[in-house]
N, C-alpha and C positions, 0 to 999 in steps of 0.2 A: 576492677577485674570484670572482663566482659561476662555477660549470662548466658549460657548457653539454649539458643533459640527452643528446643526439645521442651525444657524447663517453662519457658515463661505461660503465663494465664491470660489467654489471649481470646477478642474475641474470633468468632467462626463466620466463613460465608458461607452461606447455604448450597450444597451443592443444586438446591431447588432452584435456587437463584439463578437460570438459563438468561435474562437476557438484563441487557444492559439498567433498564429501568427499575429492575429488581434488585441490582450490585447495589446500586447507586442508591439507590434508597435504604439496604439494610448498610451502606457507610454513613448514610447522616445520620441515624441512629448513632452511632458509634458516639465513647466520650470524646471532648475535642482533642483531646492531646493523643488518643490511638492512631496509631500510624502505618501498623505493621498487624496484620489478621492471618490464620489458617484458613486452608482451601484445599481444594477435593486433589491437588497433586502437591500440595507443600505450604507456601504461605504468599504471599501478596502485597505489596503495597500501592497507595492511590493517590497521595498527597505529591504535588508535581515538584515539592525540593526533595522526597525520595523517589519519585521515578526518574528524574533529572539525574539523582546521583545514583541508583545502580546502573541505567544505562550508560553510565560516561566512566565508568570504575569499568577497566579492563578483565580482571579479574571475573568479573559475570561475566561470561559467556552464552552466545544467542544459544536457545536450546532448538532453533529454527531445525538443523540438522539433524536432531533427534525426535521432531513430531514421529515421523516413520514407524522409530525405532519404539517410540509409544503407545504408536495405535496397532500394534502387534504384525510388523513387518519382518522376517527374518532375510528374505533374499539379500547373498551377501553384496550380488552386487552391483543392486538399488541401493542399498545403505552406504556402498563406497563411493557410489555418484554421488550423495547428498553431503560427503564432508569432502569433496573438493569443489564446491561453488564458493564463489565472492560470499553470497548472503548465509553461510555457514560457518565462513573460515576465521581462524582467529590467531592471534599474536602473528609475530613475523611473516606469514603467509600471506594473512587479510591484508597486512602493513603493505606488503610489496604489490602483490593486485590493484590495489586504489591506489598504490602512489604512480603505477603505470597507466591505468584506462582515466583517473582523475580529468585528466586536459582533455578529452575526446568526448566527456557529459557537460564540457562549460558552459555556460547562459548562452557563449557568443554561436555554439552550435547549435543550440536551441532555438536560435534566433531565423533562421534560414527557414525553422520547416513553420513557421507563424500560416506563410501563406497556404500551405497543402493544412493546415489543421481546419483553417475557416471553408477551404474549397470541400474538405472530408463534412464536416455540419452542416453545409449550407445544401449538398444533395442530399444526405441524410432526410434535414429538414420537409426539401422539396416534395421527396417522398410521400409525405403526410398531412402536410400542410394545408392542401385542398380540401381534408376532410375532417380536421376539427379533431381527431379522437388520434389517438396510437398508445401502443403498448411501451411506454415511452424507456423501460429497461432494454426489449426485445430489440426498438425499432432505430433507437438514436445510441442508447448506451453503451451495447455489447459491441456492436460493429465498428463503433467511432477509434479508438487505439491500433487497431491492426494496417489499415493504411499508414500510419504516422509511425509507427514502428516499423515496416516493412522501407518507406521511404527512409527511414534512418539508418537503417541496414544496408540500404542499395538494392533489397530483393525487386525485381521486376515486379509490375502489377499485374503480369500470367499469375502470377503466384501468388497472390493478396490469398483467393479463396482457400490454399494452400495450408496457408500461415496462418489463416481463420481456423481450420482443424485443428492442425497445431497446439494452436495455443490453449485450447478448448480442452483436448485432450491431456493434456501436460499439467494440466493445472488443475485436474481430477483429482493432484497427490495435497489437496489444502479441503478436499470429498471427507464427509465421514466417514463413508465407507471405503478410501483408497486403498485397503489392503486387496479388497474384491477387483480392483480394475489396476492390480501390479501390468499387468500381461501389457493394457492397453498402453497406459503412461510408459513402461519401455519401449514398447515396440514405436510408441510416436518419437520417445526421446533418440532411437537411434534415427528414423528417415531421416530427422530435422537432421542429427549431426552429419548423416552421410550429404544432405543439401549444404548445408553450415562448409563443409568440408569444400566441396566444387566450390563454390561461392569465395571462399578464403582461395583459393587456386588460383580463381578468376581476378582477384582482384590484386593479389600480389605481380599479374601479368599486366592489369590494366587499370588501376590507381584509377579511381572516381572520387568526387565530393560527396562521402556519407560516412558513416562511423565506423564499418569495418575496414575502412582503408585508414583513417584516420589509430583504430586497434593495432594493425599490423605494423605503421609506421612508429607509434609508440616506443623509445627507448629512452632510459638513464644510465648512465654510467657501462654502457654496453648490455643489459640488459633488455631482453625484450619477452612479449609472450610467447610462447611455444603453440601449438597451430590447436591442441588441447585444452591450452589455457582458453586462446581464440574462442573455439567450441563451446565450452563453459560461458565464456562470456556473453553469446548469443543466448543462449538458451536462461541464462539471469533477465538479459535486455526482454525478455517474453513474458518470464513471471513475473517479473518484475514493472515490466513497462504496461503492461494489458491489463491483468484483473483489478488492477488498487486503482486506474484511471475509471475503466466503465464502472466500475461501485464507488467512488468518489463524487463522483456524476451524478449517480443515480442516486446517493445521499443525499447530495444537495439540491434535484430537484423535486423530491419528496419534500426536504427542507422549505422550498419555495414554494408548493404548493402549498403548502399550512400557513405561507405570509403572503398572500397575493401580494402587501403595499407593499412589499421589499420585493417584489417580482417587478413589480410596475415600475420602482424607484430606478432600479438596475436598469430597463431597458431607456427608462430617461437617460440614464448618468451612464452609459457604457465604463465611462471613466473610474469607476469605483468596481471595475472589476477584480483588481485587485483588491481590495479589502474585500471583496465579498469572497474571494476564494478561500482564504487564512480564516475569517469567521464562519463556511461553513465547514471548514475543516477541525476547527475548533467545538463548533458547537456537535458537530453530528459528523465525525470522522470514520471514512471506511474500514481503519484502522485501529479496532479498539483495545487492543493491549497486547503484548507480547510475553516470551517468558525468558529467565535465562538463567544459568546453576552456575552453583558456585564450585569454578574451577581449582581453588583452593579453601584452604580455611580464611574463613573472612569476616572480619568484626567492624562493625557498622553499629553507629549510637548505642554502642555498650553492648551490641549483642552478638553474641560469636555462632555464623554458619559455617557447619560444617562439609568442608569438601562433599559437591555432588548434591548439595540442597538448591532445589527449585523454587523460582517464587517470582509469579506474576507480577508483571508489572501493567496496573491501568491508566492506558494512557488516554483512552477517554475519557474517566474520570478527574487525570489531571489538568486536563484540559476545561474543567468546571472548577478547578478548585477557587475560592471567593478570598484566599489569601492571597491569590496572584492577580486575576481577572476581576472586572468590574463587574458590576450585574453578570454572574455567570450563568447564569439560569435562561438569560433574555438574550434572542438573537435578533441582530441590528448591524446592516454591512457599511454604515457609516461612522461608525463608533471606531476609538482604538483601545481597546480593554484590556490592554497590558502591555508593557514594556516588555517582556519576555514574550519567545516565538509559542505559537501554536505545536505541541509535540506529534502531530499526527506521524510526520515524516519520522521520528524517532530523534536517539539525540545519541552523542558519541562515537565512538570508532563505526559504528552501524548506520548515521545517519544518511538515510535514504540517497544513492549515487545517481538519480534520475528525477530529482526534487523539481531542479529548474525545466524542465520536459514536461513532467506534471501538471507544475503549477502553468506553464503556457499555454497545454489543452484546455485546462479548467477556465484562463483567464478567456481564452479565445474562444471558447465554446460558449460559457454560459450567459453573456450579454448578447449573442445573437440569437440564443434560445428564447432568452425574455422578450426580444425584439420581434422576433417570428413567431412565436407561441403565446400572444397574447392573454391575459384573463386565463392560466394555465390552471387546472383545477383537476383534485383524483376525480373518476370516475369511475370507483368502485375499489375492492378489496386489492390491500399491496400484499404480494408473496413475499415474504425477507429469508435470505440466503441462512443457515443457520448460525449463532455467533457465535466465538470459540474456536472455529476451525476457519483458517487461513483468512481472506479478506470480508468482510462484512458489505453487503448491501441488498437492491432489489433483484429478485429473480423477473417477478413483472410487477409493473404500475401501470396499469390501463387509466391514462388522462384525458381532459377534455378539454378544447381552447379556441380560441377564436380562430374561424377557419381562413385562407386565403391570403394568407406573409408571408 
């Protein structure tokens, strides 16, 4: 008979425990067979065969939709925008969404915008490069996604500087303080949709090669999206596609900075871009844990939660676990340290819709970084974005490098 979770004698995380080196260290403490801890909104787990299996058990539900409703937002109707997106939605709703935009995020579309992602880094680069130092969150990181989204969309490049507001503004609601700036994140959510709207207009009249035509043309079994679905779906393609790219980035070149010889290796071996994206996704992912409640009563290794229980799931942390990964501790983009994927992107009905896009920017970006930004090294104190709320990374990283690539 299951135990009911209430009941058990568990250990605690601290809610002192702010940032990830702190979690992470009061779980090695931990005895080896704890698996499951209380925390400052319910309970947690870190071990990556239970983050693997609440995330892929339908029954937990993303609590993505209800941060708002946590951080003391009552507007009703901001809270009914946030449970009709893709990255909220769940059972037969989420089913039907993804199995209609699915073919429109394929590799093979990915594939087209390779060259606009190297031409977006390569002026970025130019930018700075003559003088050895930049701000390297402010000057490469933050800017680098919004052409390469805006190209996937079809928006004109009038409109780049646009969609750089935008996204900026929109993405305020992942802020600590997002209850303070309701006003702003609406009032940006609606221009995008009245733009999102002409744009859906325009494109149903004049079919282009990019992703909202590719949306619109979308059908199964006579089924298509509705021009609101549309909307939604643009404005996911922003949250979704922009902040976890430039904090990915700027993860991993913090990451590089602490390995010059893996800086150096990489711009030897461009070819190992790949392995170096999934290791530093692994080691030092912009993504570090999510949450999700339980939609029903649900019992899991003997223990029965009940409907409406929350409990963190660390995906950074599963991403160290030493029963899956090799040396988990030690990052090395030559190595393959596990059979099993890197979870940054998540795993189950939620698994990240814009993976292959991602991982493209990161493969395409970061070996011409190595290449152009020789001998990359900090050059004073990194700001880090706060952990806990929405995407993790640098606010700024003032670097220093060989000038003139």
């Amino acid at each position: 008979m299951a135990t009911l979770v209430h009941e058990l004698d568990l250990p605690t995380i601290s809610p002192d425990d702010t940032s990830f080196d702190e979690r992470h260290a009061s779980k090695l403490q931990f005895p080896d067979d704890a698996w499951l801890a209380r925390s400052l909104f319910g309970f947690t787990v870190w071990r990556y065969e239970d983050v693997t299996g609440i995330l892929r058990d339908k029954r937990w539900h993303s609590a993505v939709g209800r941060l708002p409703e946590m951080m003391g937002v009552t507007d009703e109707r901001f809270l009914e925008r946030q449970n009709v997106s893709i990255l909220s939605a769940e059972g037969d709703v989420h089913l039907r969404l993804r199995r209609l935009v699915a073919p429109a995020f394929s590799p093979r579309q990915t594939e087209r915008l390779r060259p606009t992602m190297r031409n977006v880094i390569n002026e970025l680069v130019d930018r700075v490069a003559p003088t050895g130092r930049a701000d390297i969150a402010a000057d490469i990181c933050e800017p680098y996604p919004i052409p390469i989204i805006c190209e996937l969309l079809g928006a004109p490049k009038k409109d780049w500087q646009l969609f750089s507001r935008w996204a900026n503004d929109i993405l305020e609601i992942f802020s600590i303080d997002m209850a303070s700036k309701l006003d702003l994140i609406m009032r940006t959510q609606e221009e995008l949709d009245e733009y999102t709207r002409a744009l859906i207009a325009d494109r149903r009249d004049k079919p282009a090669d990019d992703l909202l035509t590719d949306l619109i043309a979308m059908e199964e079994a006579g089924d298509r999206l509705s021009t609101g679905e549309l909307v939604m779906m643009v404005n996911a393609v922003i949250i979704g596609g922009t902040d976890t790219t430039r904090n990915q980035l700027g993860c991993a070149l913090a990451l590089f900075a602490e390995h010059p010889d893996q800086w150096a290796l990489l711009a030897e071996r461009p070819e190992l871009a790949q392995r170096a994206v999934e290791e530093t996704m692994r080691f030092f992912g912009a993504v570090r844990g999510t949450a999700r409640f339980a939609s029903v009563d649900i019992e899991y290794r003997g223990v029965l939660f009940p409907a409406g229980t929350f409990i963190g799931v660390g995906i950074a942390e599963a991403n160290r676990d030493a029963k899956v990964f090799t040396e988990p501790e030690g990052f090395d983009i030559t190595s393959q340290k596990s059979d099993q994927p890197q979870l940054t992107f998540g795993s189950g009905i939620h698994y990240c819709l814009g993976q292959s896009l991602a991982r493209a920017e990161l493969q395409e970006a970061l070996p011409l970084l190595a290449q152009r930004l020789p001998n990359l090294r900090l050059d004073g104190p990194t700001e880090w974005k706060p952990e806990g709320v929405g995407i993790f990374g640098p606010s700024r990283m003032p670097v220093a490098f060989d000038p003139g690539h």
